[in-house]
Structure formats: structure tokens, C-alpha cells
KOLKEKE-30282 format. One record per residue (C-alpha): residue number from 1; residue in three letters; x, y, z. Coordinates in nm, 2 decimals, decimal comma, padded with zeros to 4 digits, m for minus. Layout:
vexti pos->NUM code->ALA u->X v->Y w->Z
...
***
This chain:
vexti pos->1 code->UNK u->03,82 v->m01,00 w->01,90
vexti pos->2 code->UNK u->03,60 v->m01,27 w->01,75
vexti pos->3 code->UNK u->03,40 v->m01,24 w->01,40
vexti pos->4 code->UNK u->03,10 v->m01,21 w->01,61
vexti pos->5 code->UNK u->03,19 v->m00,91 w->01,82
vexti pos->6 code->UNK u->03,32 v->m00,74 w->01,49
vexti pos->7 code->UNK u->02,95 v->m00,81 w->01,35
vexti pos->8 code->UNK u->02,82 v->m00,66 w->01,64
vexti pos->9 code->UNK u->03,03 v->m00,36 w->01,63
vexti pos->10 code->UNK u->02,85 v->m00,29 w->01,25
vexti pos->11 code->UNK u->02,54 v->m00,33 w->01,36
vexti pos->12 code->UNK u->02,60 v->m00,02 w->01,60
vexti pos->13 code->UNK u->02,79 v->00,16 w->01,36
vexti pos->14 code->UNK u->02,69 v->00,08 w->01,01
vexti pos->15 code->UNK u->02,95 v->00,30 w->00,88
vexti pos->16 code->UNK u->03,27 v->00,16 w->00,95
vexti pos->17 code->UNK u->03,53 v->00,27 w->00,75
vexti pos->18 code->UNK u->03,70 v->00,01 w->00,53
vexti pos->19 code->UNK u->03,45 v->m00,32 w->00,64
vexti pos->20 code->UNK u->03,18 v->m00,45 w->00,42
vexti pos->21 code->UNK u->02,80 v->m00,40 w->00,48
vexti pos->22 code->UNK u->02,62 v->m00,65 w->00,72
vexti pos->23 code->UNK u->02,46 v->m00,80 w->00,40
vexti pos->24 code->UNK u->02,72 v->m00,88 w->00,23
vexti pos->25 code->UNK u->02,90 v->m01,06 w->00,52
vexti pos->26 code->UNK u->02,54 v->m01,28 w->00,50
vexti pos->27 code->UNK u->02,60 v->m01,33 w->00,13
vexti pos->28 code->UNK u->02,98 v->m01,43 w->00,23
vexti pos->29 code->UNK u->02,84 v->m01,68 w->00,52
vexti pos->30 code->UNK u->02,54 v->m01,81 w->00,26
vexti pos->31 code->UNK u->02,78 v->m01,88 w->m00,05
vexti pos->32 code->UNK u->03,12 v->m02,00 w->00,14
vexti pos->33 code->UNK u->03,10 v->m02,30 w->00,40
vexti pos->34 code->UNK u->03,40 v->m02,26 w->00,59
vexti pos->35 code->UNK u->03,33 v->m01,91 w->00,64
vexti pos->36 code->UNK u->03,00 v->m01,99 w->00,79
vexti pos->37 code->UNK u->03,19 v->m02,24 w->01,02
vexti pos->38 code->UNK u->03,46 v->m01,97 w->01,11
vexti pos->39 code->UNK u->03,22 v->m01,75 w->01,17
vexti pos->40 code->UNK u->03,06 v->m01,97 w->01,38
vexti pos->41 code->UNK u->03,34 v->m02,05 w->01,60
vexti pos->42 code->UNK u->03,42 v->m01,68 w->01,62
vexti pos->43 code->UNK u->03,08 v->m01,60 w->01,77
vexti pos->44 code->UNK u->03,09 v->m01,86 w->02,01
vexti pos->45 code->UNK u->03,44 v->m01,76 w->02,13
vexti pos->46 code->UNK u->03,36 v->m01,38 w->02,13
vexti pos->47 code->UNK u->03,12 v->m01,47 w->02,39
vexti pos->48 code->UNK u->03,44 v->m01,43 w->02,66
vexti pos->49 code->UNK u->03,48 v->m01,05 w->02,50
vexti pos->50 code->UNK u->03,13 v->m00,98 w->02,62
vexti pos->51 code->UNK u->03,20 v->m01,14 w->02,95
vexti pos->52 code->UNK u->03,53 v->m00,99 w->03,01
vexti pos->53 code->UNK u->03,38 v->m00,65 w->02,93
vexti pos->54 code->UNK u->03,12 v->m00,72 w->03,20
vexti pos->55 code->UNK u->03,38 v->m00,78 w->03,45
vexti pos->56 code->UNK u->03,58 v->m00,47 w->03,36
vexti pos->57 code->UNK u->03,26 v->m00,28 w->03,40
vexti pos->58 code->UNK u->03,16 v->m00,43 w->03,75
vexti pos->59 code->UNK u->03,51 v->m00,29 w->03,88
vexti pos->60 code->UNK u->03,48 v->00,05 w->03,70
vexti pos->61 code->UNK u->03,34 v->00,34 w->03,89
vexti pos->62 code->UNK u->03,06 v->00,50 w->03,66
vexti pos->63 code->UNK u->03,04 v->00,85 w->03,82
vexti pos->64 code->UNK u->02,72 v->01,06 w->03,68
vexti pos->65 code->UNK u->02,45 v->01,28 w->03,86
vexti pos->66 code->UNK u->02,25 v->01,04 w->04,07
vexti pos->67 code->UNK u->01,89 v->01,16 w->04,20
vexti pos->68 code->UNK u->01,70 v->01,00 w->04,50
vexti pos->69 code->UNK u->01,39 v->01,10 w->04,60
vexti pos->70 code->UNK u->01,29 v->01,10 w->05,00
vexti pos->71 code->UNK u->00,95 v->01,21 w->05,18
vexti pos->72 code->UNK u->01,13 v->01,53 w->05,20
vexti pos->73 code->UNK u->01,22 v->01,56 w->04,86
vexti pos->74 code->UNK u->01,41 v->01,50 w->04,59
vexti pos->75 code->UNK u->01,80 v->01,50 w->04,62
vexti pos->76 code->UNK u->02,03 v->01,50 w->04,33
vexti pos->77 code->UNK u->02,44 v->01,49 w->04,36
vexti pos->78 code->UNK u->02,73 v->01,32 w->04,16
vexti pos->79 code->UNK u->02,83 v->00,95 w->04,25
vexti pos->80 code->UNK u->02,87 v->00,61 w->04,17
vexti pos->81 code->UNK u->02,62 v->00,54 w->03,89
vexti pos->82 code->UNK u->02,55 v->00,15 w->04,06
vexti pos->83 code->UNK u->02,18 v->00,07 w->03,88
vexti pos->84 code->UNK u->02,33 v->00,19 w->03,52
vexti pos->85 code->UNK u->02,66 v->m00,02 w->03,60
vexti pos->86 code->UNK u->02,47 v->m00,37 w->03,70
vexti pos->87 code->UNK u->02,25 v->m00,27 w->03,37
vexti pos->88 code->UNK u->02,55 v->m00,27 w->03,15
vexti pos->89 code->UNK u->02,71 v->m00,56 w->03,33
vexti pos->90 code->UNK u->02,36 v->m00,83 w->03,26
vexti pos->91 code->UNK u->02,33 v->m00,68 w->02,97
vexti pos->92 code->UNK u->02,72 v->m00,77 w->02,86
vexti pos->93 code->UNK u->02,64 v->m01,13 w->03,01
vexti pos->94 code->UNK u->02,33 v->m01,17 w->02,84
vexti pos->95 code->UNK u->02,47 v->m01,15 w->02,53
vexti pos->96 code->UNK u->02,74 v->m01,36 w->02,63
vexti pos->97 code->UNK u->02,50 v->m01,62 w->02,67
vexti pos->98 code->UNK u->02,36 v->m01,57 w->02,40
vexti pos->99 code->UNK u->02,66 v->m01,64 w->02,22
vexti pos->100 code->UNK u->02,78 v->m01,93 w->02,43
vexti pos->101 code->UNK u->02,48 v->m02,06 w->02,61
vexti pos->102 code->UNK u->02,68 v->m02,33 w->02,72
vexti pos->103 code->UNK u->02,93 v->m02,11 w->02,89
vexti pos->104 code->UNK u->02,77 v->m01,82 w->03,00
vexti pos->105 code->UNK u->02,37 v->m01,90 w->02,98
vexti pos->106 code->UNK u->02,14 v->m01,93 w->03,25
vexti pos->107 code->UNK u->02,16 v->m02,31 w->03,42
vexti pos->108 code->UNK u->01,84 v->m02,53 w->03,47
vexti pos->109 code->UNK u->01,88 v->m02,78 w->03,71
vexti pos->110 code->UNK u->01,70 v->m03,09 w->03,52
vexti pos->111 code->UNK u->01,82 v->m03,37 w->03,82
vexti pos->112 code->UNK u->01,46 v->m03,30 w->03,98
vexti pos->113 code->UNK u->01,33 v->m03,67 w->04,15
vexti pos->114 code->UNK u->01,07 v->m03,77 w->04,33
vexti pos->115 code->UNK u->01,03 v->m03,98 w->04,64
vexti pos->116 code->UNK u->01,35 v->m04,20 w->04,71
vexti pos->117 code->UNK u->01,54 v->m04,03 w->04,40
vexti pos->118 code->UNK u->01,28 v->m04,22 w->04,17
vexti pos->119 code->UNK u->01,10 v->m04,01 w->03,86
vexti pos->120 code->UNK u->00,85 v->m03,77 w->03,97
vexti pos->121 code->UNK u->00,50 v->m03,89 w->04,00
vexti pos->122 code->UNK u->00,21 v->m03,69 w->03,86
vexti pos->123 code->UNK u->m00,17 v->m03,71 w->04,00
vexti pos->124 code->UNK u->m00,44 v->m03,56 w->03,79
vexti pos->125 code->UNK u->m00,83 v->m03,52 w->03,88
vexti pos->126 code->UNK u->m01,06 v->m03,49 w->03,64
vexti pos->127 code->UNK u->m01,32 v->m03,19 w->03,67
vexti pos->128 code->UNK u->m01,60 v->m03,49 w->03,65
vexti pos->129 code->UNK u->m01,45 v->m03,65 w->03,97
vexti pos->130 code->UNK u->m01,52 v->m03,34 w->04,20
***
């Protein structure tokens, strides 16, 4: 469990017995370099906590009341809990990414080309030319 994911767990529950406050954490990371840099590396390697926790969730039944509604009516009975489960899990890999964009954030595809593979060509009219 990385610095990071500790940090996080404050934020949720400022009153965790026996830690410091968030501030003074900020003060520590502030006033001491290599605790800036190990905090650092610890929230950039807590990122695979957050992704393994969205993979444990996306093979965990979450069984609650689920309600559909039909042109009939409205049914409600206990199941699977799928829409709050795939909320949990991008919500787990969002923040990984957050964390670790280089890991776990969203990928651009930036090899875009234009005709024969050669750089995109751009044509612009002018409002005057109409």
C-alpha cells in the first residue's frame, strides 16, 4: 500500500487513529525533499492498488435491490447490482490514471498522417472568398 493510497484513505476518513492530519503531511512534503520524492514514487506506484481493486470488483457479485421499470410497470427484486459495479470499477481506473497516466490513462493515438503517410494537410477559406 503506497503513500498515495494511505493519503487517500485520510481524505475519507480524516480521523484515523494514530496518522497525522493531511496538512501536516503537506508541511512534511513542503519542508523535506526526499519525502516529496518518496511520496512521489508511492503515488505513482499505488496506482496498481486502485487497478487491482477494480479488477477484484469486476469479478465480485454486488447483490442489492435492483428496480426496472417496463410499460407495465415498475419491477423491483434482488440481483446483481451490474451499473453500480462498472461505476465503481471506472471509477477505481480513473484514479488509477490519474496516478499513473502512463500506465493506466486513457491512450491518444498521435501517429495520425495524411495522404501517403505524409503530415496532414490543412485547407482554410476565408469568409471573403465565398
Amino acid at each position: 500500500m503506497g503513500l498515495e493510497h494511505v493519503l487517500d484513505t485520510m481524505r475519507a476518513e480524516p480521523e484515523w487513529e494514530g496518522t497525522p492530519g493531511l496538512t501536516t503531511v503537506y508541511r512534511w512534503m513542503k519542508s523535506n525533499e526526499a519525502f516529496a520524492e518518496s511520496s512521489a514514487r508511492a503515488r505513482v506506484l499505488s496506482a496498481d492498488t486502485y487497478a487491482d481493486a477494480a479488477v477484484n470488483e469486476a469479478h465480485t457479485g454486488r447483490v442489492g435491490l435492483v428496480t426496472t421499470t417496463q410499460e407495465w410497470g415498475t419491477q423491483e427484486k434482488t440481483g446483481d447490482n451490474v451499473e453500480r459495479s462498472k461505476l465503481i470499477v471506472q471509477t477505481l481506473m480513473k484514479r488509477a490514471g490519474q496516478l499513473n497516466p502512463k500506465k493506466y490513462g486513457e491512450r491518444l493515438d498521435l501517429n495520425h498522417a495524411g495522404k501517403d503517410g505524409g503530415p496532414i494537410q490543412f485547407v482554410t477559406k476565408s469568409i471573403l472568398e465565398s
